[in-house]
Every structure is written in structure tokens, then in C-alpha cells.
MMTF fields as JSON, N, C-alpha, C and O atoms, coordinates in Angstrom:
{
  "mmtfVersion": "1.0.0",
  "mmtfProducer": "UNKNOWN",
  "numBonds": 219,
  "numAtoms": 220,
  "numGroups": 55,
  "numChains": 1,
  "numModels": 1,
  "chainsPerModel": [1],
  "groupsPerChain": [55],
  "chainIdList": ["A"],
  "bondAtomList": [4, 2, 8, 6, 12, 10, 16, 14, 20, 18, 24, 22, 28, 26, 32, 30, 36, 34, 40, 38, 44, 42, 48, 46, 52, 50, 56, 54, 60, 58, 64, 62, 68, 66, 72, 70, 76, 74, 80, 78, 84, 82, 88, 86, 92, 90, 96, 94, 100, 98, 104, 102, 108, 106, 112, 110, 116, 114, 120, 118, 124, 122, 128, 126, 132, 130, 136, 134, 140, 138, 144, 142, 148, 146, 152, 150, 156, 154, 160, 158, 164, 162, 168, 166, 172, 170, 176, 174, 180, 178, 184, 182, 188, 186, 192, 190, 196, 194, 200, 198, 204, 202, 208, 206, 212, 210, 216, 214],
  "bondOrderList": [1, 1, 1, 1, 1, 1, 1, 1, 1, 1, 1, 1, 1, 1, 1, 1, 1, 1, 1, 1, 1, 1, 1, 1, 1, 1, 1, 1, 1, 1, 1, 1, 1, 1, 1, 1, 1, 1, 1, 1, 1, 1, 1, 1, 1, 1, 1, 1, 1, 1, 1, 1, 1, 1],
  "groupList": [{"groupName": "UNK", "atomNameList": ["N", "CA", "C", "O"], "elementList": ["N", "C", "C", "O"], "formalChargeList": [0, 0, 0, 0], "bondAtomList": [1, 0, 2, 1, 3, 2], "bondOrderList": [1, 1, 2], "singleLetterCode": "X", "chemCompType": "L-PEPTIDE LINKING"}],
  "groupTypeList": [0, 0, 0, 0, 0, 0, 0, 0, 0, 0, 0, 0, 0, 0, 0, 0, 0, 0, 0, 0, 0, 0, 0, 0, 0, 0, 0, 0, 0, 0, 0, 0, 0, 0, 0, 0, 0, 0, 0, 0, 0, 0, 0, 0, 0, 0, 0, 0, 0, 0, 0, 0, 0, 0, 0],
  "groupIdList": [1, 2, 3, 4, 5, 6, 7, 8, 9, 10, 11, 12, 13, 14, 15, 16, 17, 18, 19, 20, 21, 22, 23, 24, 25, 26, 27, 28, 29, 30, 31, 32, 33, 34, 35, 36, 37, 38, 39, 40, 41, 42, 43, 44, 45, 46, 47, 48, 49, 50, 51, 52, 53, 54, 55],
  "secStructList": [7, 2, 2, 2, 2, 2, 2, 2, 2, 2, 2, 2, 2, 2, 2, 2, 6, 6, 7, 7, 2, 2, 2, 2, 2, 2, 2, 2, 2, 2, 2, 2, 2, 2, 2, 2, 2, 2, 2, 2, 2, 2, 2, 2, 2, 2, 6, 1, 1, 7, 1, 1, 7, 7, 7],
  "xCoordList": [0.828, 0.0, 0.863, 0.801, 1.586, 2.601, 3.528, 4.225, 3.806, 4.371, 3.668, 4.125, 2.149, 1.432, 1.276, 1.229, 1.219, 0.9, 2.331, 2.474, 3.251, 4.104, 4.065, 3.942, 4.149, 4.037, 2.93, 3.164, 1.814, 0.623, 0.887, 0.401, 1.971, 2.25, 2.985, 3.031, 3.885, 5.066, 4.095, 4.458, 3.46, 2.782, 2.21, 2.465, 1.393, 0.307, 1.541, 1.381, 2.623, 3.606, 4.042, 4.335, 4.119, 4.319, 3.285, 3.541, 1.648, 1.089, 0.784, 0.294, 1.193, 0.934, 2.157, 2.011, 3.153, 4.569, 4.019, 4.869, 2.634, 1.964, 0.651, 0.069, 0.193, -1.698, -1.562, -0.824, -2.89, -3.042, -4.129, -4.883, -4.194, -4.815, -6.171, -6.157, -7.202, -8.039, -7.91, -8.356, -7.133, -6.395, -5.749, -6.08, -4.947, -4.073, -4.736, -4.437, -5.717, -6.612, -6.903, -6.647, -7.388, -7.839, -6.564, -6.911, -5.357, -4.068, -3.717, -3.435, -3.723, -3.018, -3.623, -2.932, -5.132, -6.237, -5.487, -4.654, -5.532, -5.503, -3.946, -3.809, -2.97, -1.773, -1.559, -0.72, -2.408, -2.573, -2.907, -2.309, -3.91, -4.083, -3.637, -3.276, -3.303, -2.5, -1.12, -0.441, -0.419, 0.799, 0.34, 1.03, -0.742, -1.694, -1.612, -0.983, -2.322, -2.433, -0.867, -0.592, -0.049, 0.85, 2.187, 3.366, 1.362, 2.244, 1.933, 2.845, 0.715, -0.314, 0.154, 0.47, 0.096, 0.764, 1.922, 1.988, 3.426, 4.158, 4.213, 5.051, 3.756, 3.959, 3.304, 3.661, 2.228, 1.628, 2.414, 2.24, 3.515, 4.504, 5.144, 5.022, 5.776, 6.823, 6.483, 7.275, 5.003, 4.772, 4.673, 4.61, 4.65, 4.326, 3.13, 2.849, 2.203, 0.568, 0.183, 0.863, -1.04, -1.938, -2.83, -3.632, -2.575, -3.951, -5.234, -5.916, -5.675, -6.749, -7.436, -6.822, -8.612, -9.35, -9.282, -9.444, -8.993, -8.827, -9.831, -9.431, -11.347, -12.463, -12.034, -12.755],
  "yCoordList": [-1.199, 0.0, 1.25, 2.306, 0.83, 2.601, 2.491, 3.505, 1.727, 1.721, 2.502, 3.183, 1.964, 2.408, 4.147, 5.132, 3.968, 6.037, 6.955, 8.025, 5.84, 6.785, 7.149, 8.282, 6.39, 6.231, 7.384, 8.315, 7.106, 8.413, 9.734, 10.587, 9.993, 11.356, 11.562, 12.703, 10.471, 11.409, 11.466, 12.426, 11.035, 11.209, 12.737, 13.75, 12.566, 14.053, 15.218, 16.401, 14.675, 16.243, 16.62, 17.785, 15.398, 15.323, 16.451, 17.564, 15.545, 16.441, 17.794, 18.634, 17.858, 19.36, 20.325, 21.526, 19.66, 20.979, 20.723, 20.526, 20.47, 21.066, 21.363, 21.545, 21.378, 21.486, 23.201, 24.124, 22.93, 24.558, 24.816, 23.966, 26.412, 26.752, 26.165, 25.793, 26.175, 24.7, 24.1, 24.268, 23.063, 21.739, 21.938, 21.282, 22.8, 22.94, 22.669, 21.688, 23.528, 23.439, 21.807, 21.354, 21.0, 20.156, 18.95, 17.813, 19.167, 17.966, 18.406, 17.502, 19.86, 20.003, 19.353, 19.06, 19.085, 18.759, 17.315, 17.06, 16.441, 15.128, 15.147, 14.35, 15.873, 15.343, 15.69, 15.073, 16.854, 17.042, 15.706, 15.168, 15.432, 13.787, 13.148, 12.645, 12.657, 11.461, 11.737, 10.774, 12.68, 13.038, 12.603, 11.789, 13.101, 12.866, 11.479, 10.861, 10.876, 9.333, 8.523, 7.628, 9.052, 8.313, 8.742, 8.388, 9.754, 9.89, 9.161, 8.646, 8.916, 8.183, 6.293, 5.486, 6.078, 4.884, 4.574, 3.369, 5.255, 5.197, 5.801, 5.107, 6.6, 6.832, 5.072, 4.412, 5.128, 3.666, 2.513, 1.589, 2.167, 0.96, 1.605, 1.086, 2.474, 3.188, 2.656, 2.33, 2.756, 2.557, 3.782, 3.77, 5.179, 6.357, 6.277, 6.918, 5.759, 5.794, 4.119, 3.098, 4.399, 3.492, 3.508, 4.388, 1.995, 1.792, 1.306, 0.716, 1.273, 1.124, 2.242, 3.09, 2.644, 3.748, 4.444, 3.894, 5.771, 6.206, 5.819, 5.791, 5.363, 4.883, 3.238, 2.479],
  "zCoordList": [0.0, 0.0, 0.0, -0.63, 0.805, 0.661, -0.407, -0.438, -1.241, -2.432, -3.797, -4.716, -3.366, -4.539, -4.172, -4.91, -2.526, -2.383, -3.044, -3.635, -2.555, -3.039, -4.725, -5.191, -5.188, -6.714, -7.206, -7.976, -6.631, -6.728, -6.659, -7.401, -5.408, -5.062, -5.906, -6.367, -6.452, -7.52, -8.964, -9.644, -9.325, -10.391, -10.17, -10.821, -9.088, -8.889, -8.881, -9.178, -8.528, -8.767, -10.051, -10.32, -11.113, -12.224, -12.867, -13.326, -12.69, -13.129, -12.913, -13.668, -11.649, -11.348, -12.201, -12.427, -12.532, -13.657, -14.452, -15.32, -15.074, -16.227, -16.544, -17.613, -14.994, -15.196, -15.381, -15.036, -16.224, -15.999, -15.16, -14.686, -14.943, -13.916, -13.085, -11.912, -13.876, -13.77, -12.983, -11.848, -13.458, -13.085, -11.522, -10.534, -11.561, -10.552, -9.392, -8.711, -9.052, -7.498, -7.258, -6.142, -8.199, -8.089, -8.012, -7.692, -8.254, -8.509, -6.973, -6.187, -6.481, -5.343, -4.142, -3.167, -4.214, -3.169, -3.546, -2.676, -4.441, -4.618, -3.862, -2.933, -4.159, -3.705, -2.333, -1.678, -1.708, -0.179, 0.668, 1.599, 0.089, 0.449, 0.438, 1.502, -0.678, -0.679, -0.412, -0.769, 0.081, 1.127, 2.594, 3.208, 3.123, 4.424, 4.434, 5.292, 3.365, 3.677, 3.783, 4.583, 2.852, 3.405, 4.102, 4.074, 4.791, 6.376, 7.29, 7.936, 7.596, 8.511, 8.121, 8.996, 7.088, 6.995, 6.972, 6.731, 7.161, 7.394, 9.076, 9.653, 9.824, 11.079, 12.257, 13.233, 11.244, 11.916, 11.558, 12.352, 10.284, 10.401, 11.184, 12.294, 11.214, 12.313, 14.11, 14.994, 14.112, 15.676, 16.401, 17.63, 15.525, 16.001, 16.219, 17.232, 15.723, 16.294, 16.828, 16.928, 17.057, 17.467, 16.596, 16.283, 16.027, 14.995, 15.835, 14.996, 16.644, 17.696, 17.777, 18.425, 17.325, 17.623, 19.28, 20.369, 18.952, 20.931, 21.579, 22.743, 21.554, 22.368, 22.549, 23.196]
}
């Protein structure tokens, strides 16, 4: 799974050195995310979090 995020994020940066304006808002939201997501899955193999919901 974090192989494929990574792969995603470098693509979405790809596309972003040539979206045009349009485009742009919408590649930056996708790659905000999927940076987010795979911090969270790398902090959780790490053992920085708890995959156990806090309740």
C-alpha cells in the first residue's frame, strides 16, 4: 500500500509541472491527500501511532 501512495504522489507532482490553472486546485487537493495518507501509513509501520481507535 505505501508503495502504490508513493508512486501516486510522484505522479500528482508530475502532473501538477503542467496542469493549468483549472487543473491545478484540483491535482493540489488530490496530492494534499494522498501526502496525508501516506504519512499516517508510514507513522503507523513506524509505531508512532496506534492503529486502535482512541475509544
Amino acid at each position: 500500500m505505501t508503495i502504490a501512495l508513493e508512486i501516486q504522489v510522484e505522479e500528482l507532482r508530475q502532473e501538477l509541472k503542467n496542469a493549468d490553472p483549472a487543473e491545478r486546485r484540483q491535482i493540489e487537493a488530490e496530492l494534499e491527500l494522498a501526502q496525508a495518507e501516506l504519512a499516517a501509513l508510514v507513522a503507523e509501520e513506524e509505531g508512532a501511532t496506534d492503529a486502535a481507535p482512541p475509544f
